[in-house]
C-alpha positions in Angstrom: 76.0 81.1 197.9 73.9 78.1 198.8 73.4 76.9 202.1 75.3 74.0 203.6 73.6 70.9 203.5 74.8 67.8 205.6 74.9 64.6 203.7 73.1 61.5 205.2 70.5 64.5 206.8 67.2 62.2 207.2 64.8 64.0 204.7 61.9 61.2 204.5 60.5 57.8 205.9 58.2 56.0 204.9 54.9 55.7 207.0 53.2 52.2 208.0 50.7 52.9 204.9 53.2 53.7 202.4 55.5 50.4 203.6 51.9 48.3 203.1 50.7 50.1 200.0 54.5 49.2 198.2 54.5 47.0 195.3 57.6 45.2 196.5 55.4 44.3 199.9 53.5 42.4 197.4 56.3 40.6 196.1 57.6 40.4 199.8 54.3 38.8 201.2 53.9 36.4 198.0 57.6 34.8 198.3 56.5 34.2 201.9 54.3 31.9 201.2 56.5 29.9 198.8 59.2 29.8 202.0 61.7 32.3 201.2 61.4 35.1 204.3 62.9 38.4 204.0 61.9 40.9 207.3 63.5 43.8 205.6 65.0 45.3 202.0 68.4 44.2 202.8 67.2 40.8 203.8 65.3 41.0 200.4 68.4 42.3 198.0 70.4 39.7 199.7 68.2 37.1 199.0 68.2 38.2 195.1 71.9 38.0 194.3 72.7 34.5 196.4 70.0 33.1 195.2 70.0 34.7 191.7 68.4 31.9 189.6 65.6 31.4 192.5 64.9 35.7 192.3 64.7 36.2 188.4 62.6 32.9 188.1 60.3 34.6 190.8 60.0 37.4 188.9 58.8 35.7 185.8 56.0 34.2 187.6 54.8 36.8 190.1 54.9 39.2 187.2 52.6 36.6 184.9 54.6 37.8 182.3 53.3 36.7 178.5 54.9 33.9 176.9 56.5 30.3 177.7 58.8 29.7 180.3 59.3 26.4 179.7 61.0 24.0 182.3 64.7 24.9 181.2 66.7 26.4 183.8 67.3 29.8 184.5 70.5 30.2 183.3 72.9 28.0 181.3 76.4 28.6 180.0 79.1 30.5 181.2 79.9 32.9 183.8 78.9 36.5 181.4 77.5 36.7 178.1 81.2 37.0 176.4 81.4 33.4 178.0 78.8 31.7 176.8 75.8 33.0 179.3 72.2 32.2 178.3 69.1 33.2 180.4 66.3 31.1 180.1 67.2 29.0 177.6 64.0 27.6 175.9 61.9 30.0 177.1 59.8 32.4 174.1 57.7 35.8 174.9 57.5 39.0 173.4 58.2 42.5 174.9 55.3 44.2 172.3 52.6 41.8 173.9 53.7 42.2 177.9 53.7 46.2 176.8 50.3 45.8 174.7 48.5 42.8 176.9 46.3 46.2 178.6 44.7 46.4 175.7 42.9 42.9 176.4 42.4 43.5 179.7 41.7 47.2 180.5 41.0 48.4 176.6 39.3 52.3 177.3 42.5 53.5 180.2 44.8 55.3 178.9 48.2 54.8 177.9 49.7 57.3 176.1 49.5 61.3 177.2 51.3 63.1 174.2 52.4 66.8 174.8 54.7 68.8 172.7 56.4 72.5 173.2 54.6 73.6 170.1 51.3 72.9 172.1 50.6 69.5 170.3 48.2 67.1 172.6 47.3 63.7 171.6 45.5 60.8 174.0 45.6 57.2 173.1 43.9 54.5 174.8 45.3 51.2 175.4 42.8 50.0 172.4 43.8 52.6 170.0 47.2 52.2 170.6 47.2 48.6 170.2 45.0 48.8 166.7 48.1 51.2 165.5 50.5 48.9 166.3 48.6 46.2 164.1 48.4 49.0 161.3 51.9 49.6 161.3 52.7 46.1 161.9 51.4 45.4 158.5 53.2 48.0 156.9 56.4 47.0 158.1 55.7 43.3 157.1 54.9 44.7 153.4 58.0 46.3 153.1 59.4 42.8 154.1 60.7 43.5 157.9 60.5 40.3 159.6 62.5 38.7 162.1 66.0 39.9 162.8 65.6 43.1 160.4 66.5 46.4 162.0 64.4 49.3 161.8 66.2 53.1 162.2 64.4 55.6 163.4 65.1 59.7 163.4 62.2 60.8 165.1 61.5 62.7 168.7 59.6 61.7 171.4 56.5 61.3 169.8 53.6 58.8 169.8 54.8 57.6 166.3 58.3 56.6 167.9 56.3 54.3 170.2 54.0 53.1 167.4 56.7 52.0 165.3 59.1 50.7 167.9 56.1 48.1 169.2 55.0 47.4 165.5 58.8 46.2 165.4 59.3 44.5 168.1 56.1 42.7 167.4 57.7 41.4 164.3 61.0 39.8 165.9 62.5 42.7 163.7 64.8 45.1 165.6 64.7 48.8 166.9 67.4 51.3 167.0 66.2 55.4 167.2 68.1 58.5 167.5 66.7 61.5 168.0 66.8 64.4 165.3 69.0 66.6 166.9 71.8 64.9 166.0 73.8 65.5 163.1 74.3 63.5 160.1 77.6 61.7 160.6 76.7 61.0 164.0 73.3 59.3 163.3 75.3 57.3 160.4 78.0 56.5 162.8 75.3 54.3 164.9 72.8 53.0 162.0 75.4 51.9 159.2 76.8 49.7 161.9 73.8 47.6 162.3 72.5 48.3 158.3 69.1 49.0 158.5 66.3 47.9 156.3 64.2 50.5 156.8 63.9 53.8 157.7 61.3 55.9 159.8 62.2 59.5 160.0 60.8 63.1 160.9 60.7 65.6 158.3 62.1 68.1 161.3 61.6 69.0 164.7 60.8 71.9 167.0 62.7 73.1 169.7 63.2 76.0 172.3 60.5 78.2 169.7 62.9 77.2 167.0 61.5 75.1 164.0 64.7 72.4 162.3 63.9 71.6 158.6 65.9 68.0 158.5 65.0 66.8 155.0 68.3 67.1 153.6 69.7 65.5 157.1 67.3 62.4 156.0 68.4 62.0 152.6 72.0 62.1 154.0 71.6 59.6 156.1 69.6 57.6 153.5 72.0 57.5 151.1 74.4 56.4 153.5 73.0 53.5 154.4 72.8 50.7 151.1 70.8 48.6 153.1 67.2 50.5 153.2 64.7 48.6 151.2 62.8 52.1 152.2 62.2 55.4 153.8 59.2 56.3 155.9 58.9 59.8 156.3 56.2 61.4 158.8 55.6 65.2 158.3 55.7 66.4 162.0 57.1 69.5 161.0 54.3 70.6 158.4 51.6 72.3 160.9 48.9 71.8 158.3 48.8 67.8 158.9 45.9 67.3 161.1 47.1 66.3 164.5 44.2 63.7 164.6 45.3 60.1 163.9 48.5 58.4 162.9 50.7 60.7 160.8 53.0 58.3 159.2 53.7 58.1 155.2 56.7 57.4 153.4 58.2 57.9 149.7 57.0 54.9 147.9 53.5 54.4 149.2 51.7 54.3 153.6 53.1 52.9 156.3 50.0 52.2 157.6 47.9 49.8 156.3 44.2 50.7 157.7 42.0 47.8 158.5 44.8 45.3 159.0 43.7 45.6 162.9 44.7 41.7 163.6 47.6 41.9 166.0 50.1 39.4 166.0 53.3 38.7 168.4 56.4 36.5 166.8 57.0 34.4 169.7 60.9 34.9 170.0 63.7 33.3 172.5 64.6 35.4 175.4 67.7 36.3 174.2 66.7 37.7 170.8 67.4 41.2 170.1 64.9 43.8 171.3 66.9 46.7 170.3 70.1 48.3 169.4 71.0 51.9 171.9 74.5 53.5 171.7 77.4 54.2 173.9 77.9 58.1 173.9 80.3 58.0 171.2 82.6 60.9 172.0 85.8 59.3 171.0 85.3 56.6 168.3 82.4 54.8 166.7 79.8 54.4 169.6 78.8 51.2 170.8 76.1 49.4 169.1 74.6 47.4 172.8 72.0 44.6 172.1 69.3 44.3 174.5 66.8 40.9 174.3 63.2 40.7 174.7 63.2 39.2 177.9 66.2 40.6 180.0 64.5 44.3 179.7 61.1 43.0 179.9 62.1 41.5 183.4 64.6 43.7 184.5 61.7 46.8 183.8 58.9 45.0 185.3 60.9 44.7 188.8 62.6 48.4 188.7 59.3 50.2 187.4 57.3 48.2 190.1 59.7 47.5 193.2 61.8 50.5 193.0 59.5 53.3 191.5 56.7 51.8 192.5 54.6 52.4 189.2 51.3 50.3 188.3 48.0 50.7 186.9 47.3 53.6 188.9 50.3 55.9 187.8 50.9 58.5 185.3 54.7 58.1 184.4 56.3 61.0 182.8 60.3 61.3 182.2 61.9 63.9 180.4 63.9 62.2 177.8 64.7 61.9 173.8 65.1 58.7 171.7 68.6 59.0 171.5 68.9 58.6 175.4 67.7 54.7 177.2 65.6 56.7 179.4 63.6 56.5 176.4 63.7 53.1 176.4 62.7 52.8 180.2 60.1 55.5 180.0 58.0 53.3 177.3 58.4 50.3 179.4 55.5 51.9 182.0 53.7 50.1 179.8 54.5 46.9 180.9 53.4 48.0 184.5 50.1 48.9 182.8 50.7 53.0 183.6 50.0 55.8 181.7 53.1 56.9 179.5 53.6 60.8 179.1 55.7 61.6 176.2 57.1 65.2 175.7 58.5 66.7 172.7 60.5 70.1 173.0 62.5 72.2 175.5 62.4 71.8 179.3 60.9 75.2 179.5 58.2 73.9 182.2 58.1 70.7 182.8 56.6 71.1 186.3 53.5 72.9 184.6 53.3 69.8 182.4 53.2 67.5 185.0 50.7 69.4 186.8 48.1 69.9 184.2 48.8 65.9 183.3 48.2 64.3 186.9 51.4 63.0 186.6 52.1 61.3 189.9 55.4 59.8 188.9 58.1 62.5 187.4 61.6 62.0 185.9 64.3 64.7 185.6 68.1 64.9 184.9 70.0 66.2 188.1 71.0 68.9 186.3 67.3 70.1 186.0 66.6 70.0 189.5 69.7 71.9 190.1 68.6 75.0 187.4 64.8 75.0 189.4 66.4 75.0 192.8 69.7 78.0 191.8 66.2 79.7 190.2 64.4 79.8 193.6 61.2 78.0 191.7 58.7 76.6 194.2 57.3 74.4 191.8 55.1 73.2 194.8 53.4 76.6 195.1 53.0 77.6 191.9 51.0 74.4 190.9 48.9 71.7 191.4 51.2 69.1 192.2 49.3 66.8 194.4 49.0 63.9 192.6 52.5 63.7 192.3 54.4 60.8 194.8 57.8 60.4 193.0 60.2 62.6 191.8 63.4 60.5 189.6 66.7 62.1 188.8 69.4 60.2 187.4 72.3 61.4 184.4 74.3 62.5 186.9 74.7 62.3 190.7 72.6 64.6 192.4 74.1 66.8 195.5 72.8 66.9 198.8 71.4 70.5 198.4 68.9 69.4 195.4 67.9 66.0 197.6 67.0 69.0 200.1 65.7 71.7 197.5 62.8 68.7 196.4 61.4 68.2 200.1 61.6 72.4 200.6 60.2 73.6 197.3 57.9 70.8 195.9 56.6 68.3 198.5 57.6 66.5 201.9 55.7 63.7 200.8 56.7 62.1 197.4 60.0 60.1 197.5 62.7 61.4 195.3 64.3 58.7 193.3 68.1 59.2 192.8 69.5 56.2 190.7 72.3 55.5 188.8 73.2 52.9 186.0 73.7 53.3 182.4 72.4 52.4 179.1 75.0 49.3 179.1 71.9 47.8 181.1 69.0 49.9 179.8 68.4 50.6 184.3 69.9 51.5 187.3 71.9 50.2 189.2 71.6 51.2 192.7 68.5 53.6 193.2 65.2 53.9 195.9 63.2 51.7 197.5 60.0 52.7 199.0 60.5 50.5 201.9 63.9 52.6 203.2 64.3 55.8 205.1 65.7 58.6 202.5 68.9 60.8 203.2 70.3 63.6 201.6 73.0 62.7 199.0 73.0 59.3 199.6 70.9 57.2 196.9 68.8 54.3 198.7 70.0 51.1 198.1 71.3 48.3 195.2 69.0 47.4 193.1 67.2 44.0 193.6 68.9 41.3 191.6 72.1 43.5 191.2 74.9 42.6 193.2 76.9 46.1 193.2 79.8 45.9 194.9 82.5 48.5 195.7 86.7 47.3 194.7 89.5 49.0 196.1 92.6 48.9 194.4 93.5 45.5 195.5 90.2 44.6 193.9 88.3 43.3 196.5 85.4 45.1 197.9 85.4 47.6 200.6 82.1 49.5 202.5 82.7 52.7 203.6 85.0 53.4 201.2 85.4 55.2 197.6 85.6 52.2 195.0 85.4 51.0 191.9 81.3 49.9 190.8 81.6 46.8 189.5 78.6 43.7 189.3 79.4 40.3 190.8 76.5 38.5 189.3 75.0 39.1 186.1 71.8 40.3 185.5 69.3 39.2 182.4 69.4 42.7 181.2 73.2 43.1 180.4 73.8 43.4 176.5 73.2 39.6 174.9 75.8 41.2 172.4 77.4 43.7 170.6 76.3 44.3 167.2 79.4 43.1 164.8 81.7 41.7 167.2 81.4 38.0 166.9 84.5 37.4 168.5 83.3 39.7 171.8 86.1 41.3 172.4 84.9 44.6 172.2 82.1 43.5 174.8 84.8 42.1 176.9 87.4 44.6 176.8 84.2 47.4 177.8 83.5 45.5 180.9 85.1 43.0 182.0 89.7 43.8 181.3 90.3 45.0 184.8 88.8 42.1 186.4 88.0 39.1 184.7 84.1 37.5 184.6 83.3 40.7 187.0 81.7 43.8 185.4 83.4 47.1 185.7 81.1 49.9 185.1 83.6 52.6 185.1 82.0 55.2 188.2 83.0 55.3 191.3 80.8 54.1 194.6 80.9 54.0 198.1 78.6 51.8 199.5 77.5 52.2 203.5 77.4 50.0 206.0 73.6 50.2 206.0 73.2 49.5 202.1 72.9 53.0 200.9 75.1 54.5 197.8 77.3 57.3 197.2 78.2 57.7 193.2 80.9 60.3 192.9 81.3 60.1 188.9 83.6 58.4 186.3 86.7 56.6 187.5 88.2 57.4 184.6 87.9 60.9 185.3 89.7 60.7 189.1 90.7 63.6 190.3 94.1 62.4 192.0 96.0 65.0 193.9 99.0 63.6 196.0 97.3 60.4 196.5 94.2 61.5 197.2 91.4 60.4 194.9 87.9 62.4 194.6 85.4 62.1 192.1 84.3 65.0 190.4 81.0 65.4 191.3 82.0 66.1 195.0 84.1 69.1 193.1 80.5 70.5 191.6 78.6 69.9 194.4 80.7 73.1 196.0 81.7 75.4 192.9 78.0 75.3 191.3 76.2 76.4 195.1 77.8 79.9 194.2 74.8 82.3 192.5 77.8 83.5 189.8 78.2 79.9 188.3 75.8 78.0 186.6 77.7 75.3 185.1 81.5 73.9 185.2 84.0 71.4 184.5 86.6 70.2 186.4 89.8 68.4 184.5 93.3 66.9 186.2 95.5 66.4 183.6 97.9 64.3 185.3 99.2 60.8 184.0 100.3 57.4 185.5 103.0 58.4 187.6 102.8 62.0 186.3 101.1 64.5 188.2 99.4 67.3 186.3 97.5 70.6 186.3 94.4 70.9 188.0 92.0 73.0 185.6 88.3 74.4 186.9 86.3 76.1 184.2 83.0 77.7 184.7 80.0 78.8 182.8 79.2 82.0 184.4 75.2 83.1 185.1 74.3 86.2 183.0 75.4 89.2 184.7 78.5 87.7 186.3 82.1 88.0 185.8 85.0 86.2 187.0 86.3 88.8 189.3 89.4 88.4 191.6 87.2 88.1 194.5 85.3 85.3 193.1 88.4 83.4 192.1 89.6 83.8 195.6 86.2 83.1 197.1 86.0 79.7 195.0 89.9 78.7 195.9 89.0 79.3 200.0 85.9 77.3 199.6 87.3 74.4 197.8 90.3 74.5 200.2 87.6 74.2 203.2 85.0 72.1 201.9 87.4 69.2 199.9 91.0 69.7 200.7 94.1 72.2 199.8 95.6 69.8 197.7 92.5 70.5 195.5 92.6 74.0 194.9 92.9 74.2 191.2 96.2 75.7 189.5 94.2 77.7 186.6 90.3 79.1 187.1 88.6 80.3 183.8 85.7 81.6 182.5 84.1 79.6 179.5 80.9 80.3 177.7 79.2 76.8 177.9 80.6 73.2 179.5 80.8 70.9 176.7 77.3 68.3 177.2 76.9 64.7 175.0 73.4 64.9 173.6 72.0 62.8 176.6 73.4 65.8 179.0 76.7 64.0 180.2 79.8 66.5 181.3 82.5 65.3 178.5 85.0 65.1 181.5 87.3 62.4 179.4 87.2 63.8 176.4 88.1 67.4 177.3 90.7 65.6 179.5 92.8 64.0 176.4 92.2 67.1 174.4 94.2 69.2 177.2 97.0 66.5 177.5 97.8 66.8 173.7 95.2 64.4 171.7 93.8 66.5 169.0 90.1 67.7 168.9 88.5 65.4 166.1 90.6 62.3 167.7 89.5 63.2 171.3 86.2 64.1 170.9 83.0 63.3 168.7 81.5 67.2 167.6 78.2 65.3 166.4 77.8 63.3 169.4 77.7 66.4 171.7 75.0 68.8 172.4 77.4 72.1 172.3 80.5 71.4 169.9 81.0 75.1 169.5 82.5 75.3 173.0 85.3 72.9 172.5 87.5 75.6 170.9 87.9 77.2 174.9 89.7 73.9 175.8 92.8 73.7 174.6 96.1 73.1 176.0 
């Protein structure tokens, strides 16, 4: 069994360099000279969300970001964006030409590092990357995308994916991507909602030494969707295309049109849909969220720059898929003018890759950290990890032990990011600062501009206490919209039921008195046991430190006013069984480390925890299907990484 690890233990500070070197000091030192003075981060986060108009308009012009501000006010309308909210209302820009405006400036760096599992390596400069863009650009406009069109994509994490998204995005048109390990019906699900006009997909994909032919997927999903004017199919899978270049052709004719370099940028309001990215989906239809150009491009520019600290200098690498936002926000290190490593494949080494890349800036899920550190890897050992100066981890809340296992086994002097937030808002919420001391367990601080707040159940906000995460004050990069729901309802009833004009995210939080941020998992997945409430993650952290259990899922199935069964299944590690001590060992150590009223009625051994596509524990799902809903009601099989297992949970 792991070692105990106290949370709040004060694993790193930053030095008098590191304070001076920030990006945020900066932004700190320039707002002093237009008056506003803020002596520390808290002085600076609470500057942001009083003075909300005052912060995002300081972004826009610190950042120099491309396009017309206008002399409109920040904000106009009602409270939220169901009510009537418009950011910068008059304002026009263009997220392709903040993302692209390098390739002016800086041409020859580099800004796309392109690695795949199969051992596929592709550099693009800030030039060539720009001059496909304009290629594809063309081709799009030929096939008659223009403004407002959507354009679906199946592809991985490719070079292409980025290609075409910009090319769209340059065009006013609008991107929506899955990636090709999801099933038919799941990828129709998301794109007939939004009724695409064209197509761009993969003819298959490679994956953990496996090779997926998805041709027939494609012409599934094509016929499914009347509203393709065409299909653009790239042949990744096909070895013998030359890896050289721009792979992209389709049914009817290229993509592509070489010598159409001429890059153009539709000037677009602020509000105007960017792209369209999708709740989870495990029960129902999944959500189709509209972002706009200018809420991500502002809302990325301050978390890449103030709270990961990216620019010019970095190498950003995040381990990701299209069908996950972390997509979305690994792309926009182009905006901070870094260099964007894109993977394709299985996490089989991803510390190897980010040695023999220079990456210096790393994303992970938790759950990854957690395999390398119950492994025993020493990733900073084993390579050349130097270069490196920040480790993120987000997905799911990450325990004390792996906040420790980072410092120990790869570096005491990068800052591990641990943030939180959600694809509702393409960022995190709450997440690290490079200006505050880091403790185990406990994630930094709230994100600048976002006023996180914790509710207790007389909804008003408590510190120091397990709450309810809601948002105050809205922030640009909340959906404009959700596609097909004119009415908002839907939008309204997702966020904003339990307490009107304030946004309830749905996890729980307990903020500290000193800023910092405790997420302890879905409130909707409470574990209640005679009136005491504990998120489930506090329930992993201590049955997945013992060496037999790699994975495991914890499930009350009590009602309102109806206590239930308390049900703790667990993936075993090869080799182990689910002996009679081990059952008795878990039950005295979740008696000691939580509390006796949590000792769960029933133990059992399952071959796999059932995972969403993005990696998420299907806590809710698994939940309804054990208090009586039926499988295909409770739970979405295409949507989810692992729908074989779901036949082990059953009432």
């Amino acid at each position: 069994m792991a070692g105990e690890v106290s949370e709040g233990s004060v694993l790193w500070e930053p030095s008098e360099e590191v304070v001076a070197a920030a990006r945020v000091t900066g932004f700190v030192h320039w707002l002093w000279e237009r008056g506003v003075r803020a002596e520390t981060y808290d002085d600076l986060w609470r500057w942001s969300v009083t003075e909300v108009d005052a912060f995002w308009d300081a972004i826009w012009s610190y950042f120099q970001v491309v396009g017309e501000r206008g002399d409109g006010p920040v904000r106009s309308g009602g409270p939220t964006p169901v009510d009537g909210l418009e950011w910068f209302p008059g304002a026009t820009l263009n997220y392709a030409a903040n993302a692209l405006r390098r390739a002016e400036e800086t041409p020859d760096e580099t800004a796309v590092i392109f690695r795949s599992e199969a051992g596929g390596h592709r550099v693009l400069t800030y030039r060539e990357l720009a001059l496909h863009v304009a290629e594809v650009r063309a081709g799009l406009a030929d096939l008659g995308v223009g403004k407002g069109d959507r354009v679906a994509a199946y592809i991985p994490n490719i070079p292409e994916a980025l290609i075409c998204f910009l090319a769209t995005a340059s065009l006013g048109a609008i991107w929506s991507s899955c990636s090709p390990d999801f099933g038919s019906s799941s990828v129709i699900d998301r794109f007939a909602q939004i009724e695409p006009k064209v197509l761009i997909a993969v003819d298959g994909y490679a994956y953990n030494g496996k090779r997926f032919d998805r041709r027939e997927v494609v012409k599934e999903i094509e016929a499914a969707l009347p509203s393709l004017a065409a299909t653009v199919l790239i042949p990744y899978l096909d070895p013998a295309v030359t890896p050289d270049g721009l792979r992209v052709g389709m049914h009817y004719g290229e993509l592509p049109r070489p010598g159409r370099d001429t890059l153009e940028f539709e000037a677009v309001p602020f509000d105007h849909p960017l792209w369209v990215v999708y709740s989870s989906g495990t029960t129902g239809l999944p959500k189709p969220i509209v972002h706009g150009h200018g809420g991500v491009v502002l809302e990325h520019l301050k978390a890449l720059s103030f709270h990961q600290d990216l620019g010019p200098e970095d190498v950003f690498f995040w381990f990701t898929t299209t069908g996950w936002m972390m997509w979305n926000y690994l792309i926009s290190g182009l905006l901070v003018g870094s260099t964007v490593v894109m993977y394709d494949g299985a996490p089989l080494d991803l510390w190897s890759l980010a040695a023999d890349n220079g990456v210096t800036y790393m994303g992970v899920g938790a759950p990854y950290i957690m395999a390398s550190a119950k492994e025993g890897s020493r990733p900073g050992q084993d390579f050349d990890l130097s270069g490196l100066r920040g480790i993120g981890s987000t997905g799911s809340p990450l325990p004390p032990e792996g906040f420790t296992w980072v410092y120990e086994a790869v570096g005491k002097d990068l800052l591990l990011g641990s943030f939180s937030g959600g694809t509702d808002i393409c960022t995190g919420f709450v997440g690290p600062s490079p200006l505050l001391p880091l403790r185990a367990g406990v994630i930094q601080c709230r994100g600048l501009g976002a006023k996180i707040e914790a509710f207790g159940e007389d909804g008003e906000p408590v510190v120091g206490e397990v709450g309810e995460l809601v948002l105050t004050e809205p922030m640009p990069s909340m959906p404009v919209f959700f596609w097909d729901d004119e009415s908002g309802d839907r939008y309204r009833d997702s966020y904003f039921d339990m307490y009107p004009g304030v946004w309830r995210h749905g996890d729980w939080i307990k903020i500290l008195p000193d800023g910092g941020c405790v997420i302890y998992g879905r409130s909707d997945s409470t574990l209640n046991r005679g009136g005491i409430r504990m998120g489930t993650s506090d329930f992993y952290r201590v049955v997945e430190a013992f060496d037999e259990i790699t994975d495991s899922l914890v499930i009350d199935t009590g009602r309102l006013g109806e206590e239930g069964r308390l049900l703790l299944y667990v993936q075993l590690a090869e080799g182990a069984s689910l002996t009679d001590e081990l059952v008795q060992n878990l039950r005295k150590e979740i008696r000691s480390a939580l509390s006796p009223r949590h000792v769960p009625d029933e133990i059992t051994a399952v071959p796999g925890i059932p995972r969403t596509l993005s990696g998420k524990k299907l806590e809710v799902p698994v939940r309804k299907i054990l208090q009586g809903t039926p499988v295909d009601k409770a739970a979405n099989r295409d949507s989810m990484a692992n729908p074989e297992v779901l036949s082990h949970f059953t009432p």
